[in-house]
N, C-alpha and C positions, 0 to 999 in steps of 0.2 A: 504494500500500500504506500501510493506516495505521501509524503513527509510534508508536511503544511504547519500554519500556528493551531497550537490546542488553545489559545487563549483567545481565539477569534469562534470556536463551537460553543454555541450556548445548553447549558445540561441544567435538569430541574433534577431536583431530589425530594423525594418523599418520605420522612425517617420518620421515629416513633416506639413506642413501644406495642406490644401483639396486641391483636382484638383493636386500635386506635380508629381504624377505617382506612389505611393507607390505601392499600388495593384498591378500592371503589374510589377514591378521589384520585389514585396515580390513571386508572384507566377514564376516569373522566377526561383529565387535564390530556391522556393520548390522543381520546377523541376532537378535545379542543384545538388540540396543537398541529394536529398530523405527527404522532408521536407513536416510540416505540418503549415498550418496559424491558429493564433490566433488572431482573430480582436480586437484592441484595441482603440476602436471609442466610446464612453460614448454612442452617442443614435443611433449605430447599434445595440448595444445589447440590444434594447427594441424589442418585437416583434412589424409586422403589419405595421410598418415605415418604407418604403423602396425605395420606390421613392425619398422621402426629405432626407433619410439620405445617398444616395445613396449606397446603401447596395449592394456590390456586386453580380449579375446574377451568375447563374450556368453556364451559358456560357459564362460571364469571370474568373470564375474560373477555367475551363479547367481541372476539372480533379483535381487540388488540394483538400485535404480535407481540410475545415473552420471550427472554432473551435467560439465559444463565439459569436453569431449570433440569434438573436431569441430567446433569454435566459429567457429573463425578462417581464412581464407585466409592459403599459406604466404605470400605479396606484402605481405599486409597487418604494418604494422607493432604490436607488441602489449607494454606495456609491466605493469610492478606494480603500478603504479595503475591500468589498467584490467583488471587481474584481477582486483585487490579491491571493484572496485565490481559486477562481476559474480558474485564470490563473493557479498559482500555480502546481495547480493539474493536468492542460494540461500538461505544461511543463513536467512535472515529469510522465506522462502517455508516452507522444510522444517520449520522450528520452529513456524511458523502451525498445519501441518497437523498439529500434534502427534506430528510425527516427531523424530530426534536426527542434526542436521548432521554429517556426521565428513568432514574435511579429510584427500587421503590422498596424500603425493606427497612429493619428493625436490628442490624448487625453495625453500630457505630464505626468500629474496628472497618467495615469494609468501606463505609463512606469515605474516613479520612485518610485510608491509602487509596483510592480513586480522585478525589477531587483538588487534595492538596501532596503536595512535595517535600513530606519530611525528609530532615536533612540527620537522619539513622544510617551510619554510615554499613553498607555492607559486608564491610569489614571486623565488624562486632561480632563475629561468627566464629567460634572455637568448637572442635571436633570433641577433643577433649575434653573441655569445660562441661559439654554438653553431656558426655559420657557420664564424667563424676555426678554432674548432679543425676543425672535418670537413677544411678545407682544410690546415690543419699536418700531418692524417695522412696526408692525399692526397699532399703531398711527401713529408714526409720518414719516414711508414710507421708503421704502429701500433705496433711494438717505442717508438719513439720520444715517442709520445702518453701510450704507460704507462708511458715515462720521469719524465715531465711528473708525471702522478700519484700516482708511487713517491714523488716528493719534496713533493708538500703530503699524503698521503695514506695511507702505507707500507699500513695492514691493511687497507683498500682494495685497494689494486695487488696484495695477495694471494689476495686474494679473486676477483679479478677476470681474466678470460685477457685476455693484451694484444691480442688480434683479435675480443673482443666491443668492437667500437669503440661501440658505442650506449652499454655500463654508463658502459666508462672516461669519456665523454664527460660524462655524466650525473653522473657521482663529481665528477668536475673543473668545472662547475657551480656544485656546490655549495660544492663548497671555497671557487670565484671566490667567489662573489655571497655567499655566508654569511661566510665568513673562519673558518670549521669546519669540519674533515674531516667525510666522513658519515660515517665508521665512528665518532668520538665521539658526533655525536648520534643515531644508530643503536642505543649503547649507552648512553642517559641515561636511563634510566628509564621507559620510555614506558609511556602510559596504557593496560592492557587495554581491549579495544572488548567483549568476550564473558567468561562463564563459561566458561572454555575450561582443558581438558586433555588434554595435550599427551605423545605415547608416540614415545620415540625407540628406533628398530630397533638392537639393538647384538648381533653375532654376531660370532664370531674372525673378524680378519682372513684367515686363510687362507679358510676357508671360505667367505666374502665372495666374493673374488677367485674360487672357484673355480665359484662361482653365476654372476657377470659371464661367466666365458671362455664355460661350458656355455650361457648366456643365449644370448649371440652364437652359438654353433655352433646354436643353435634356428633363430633369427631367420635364418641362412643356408637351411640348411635347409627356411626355411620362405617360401622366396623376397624373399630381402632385395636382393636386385641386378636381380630384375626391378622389385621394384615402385621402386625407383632409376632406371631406363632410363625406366622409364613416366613419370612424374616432370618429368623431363629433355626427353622428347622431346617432354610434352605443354606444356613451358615453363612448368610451376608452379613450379618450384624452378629457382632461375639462379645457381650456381655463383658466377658472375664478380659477382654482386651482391651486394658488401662489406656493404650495409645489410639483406639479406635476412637477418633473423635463424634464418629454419628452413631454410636452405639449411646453415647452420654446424651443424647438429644433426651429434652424436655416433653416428657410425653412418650417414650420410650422405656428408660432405665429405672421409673416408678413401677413399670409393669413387671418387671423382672422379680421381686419379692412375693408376687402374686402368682406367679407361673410356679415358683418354686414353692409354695404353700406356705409361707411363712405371712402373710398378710392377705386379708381381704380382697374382691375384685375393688370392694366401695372405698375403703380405705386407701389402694391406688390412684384412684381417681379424684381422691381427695387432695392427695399428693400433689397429682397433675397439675390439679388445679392450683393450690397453694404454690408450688415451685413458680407455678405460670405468671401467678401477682409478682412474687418476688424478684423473678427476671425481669417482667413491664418496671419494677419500681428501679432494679440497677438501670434498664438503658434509658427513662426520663431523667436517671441523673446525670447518665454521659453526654445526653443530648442537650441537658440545658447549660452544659458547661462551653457549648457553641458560642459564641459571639455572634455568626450570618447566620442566623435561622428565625425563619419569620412564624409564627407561632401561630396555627389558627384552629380552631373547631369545629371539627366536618359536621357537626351535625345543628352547625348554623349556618344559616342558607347564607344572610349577609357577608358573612367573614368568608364563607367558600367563594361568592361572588367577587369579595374582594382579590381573594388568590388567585380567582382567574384573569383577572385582568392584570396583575402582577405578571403572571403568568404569560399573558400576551404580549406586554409591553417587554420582559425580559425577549422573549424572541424574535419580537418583530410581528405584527398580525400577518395571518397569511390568507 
């Protein structure tokens, strides 16, 4: 693909925490725009997970085209960096065809390596380092590793769950080898890569929470424990493998104590549900820690009205 300015493509983004309404105001603003979606969900873009990650239907997409959906094997390991290089290349595809990129998902970590140019040197990478510590968690246990990184690293270790052993490992990295938390240079100013504008879902807390439980009774409903067994039995998804990042998916790894008869079906789902608040409450905090994000409430018609003419004026009417 020929080489052009990235800061002359105008890119929207749709961020938020799960249940916000992103989907149905990203496929609006597609409609509005002549626009294409780029999901930017960490375990939408495994294949065969789709109930639990509640992976957009074809017929809530209406006709949009989706981009970054089905991509990946759950075995396969999949990090930030190689989601921005494959957004990347959407972007720079969808903007070719005279279309309007819109980024539409709840994975903070994959907005800000997409739209902005941290200056994390890739040279923060030890073979070694990384060795010792897989092996420190393998003793003495990941509460223990996110020990490790609470103390060079505090808004990090909050950000972070101490059983995503891959981030905390990766957090701890950089601290080593740079002698900087990431979370400071995460927050240094970094260089936009796009003309990009950026709409954060913000609706009451209650109502929030009450979208997540109703979610999950959907997703049950809608065969969320079969296609788990399926899964399982067909050894795509392996429980016992600590580095398997979509096995840990929200919605997935609550079931596993149920399978194994050690808890309730209901008591899982209670889980689902509970774990699901508490993630929407981590990423409303990564998200408000944005400076460019314009805040609105889809399920007010006025403020949606206003984002779409943001929206128009950011592209240019077509």
């Amino acid at each position: 693909m020929a080489e052009f300015n990235k800061k002359n493509i105008s890119v929207i983004a749709v961020a938020g925490p799960t249940a916000s309404g992103k989907t149905s105001f990203a496929i609006s603003l597609a409609k509005l725009l002549d626009g294409e979606i780029i999901s930017m969900d960490s375990m939408q873009i495994y294949k065969y997970m789709d109930i639990g990650t509640a992976k957009p239907t074809l017929e809530e997409m209406d006709g949009v085209k989706h981009h970054l959906l089905d991509v990946v094997e759950p075995c396969q390991p999949f990090s930030a960096s190689d989601y921005a290089e494959l957004a990347k290349k959407c972007i720079e595809d969808i903007s070719s065809r005279g279309k309007t990129p819109i980024l539409c998902g709840g994975t903070g970590l994959y907005l800000n390596s997409v739209l902005y140019a941290y200056n994390m040197s890739e040279a923060s990478f030890d073979e070694g380092l990384r060795a010792e510590l897989e092996a420190f968690a393998a003793e003495w246990g990941n509460k223990a590793l996110h020990d490790r990184l609470r103390q060079l690293d505090p808004k990090s270790a909050d950000e972070i769950h101490c059983n995503n052993t891959k981030r905390v490992i990766r957090a701890l990295e950089i601290c080593i080898l740079t002698g900087k938390p990431k979370s400071e240079q995460m927050e240094s100013s970094p260089e936009p890569v796009y003309n990009s504008l950026v709409f954060g879902m913000d609706i009451h807390r209650d109502i929030l929470y009450d979208r997540i439980n109703r979610r999950v009774d959907i997703m049950v409903k809608n065969g969320l424990e079969d296609e788990i067994r399926l899964l399982l039995d067909k050894g795509i998804i392996d429980p016992c493998d600590k580095k398997m990042q979509a096995a840990q998916a929200i919605g997935y790894k609550e079931m596993y104590p149920y399978f194994a008869g050690e808890i309730t079906f209901d008591d899982a789902v209670e889980q689902i549900k509970m774990n699901s608040r508490r993630y929407a409450k981590r990423q409303l905090t990564w998200f408000r820690r944005l400076d460019n994000i314009c805040w609105i409430d889809p399920t007010d018609d006025a403020a949606v009205a206003r984002a779409n003419a943001m929206a128009l004026d950011h592209v240019g009417s077509k």
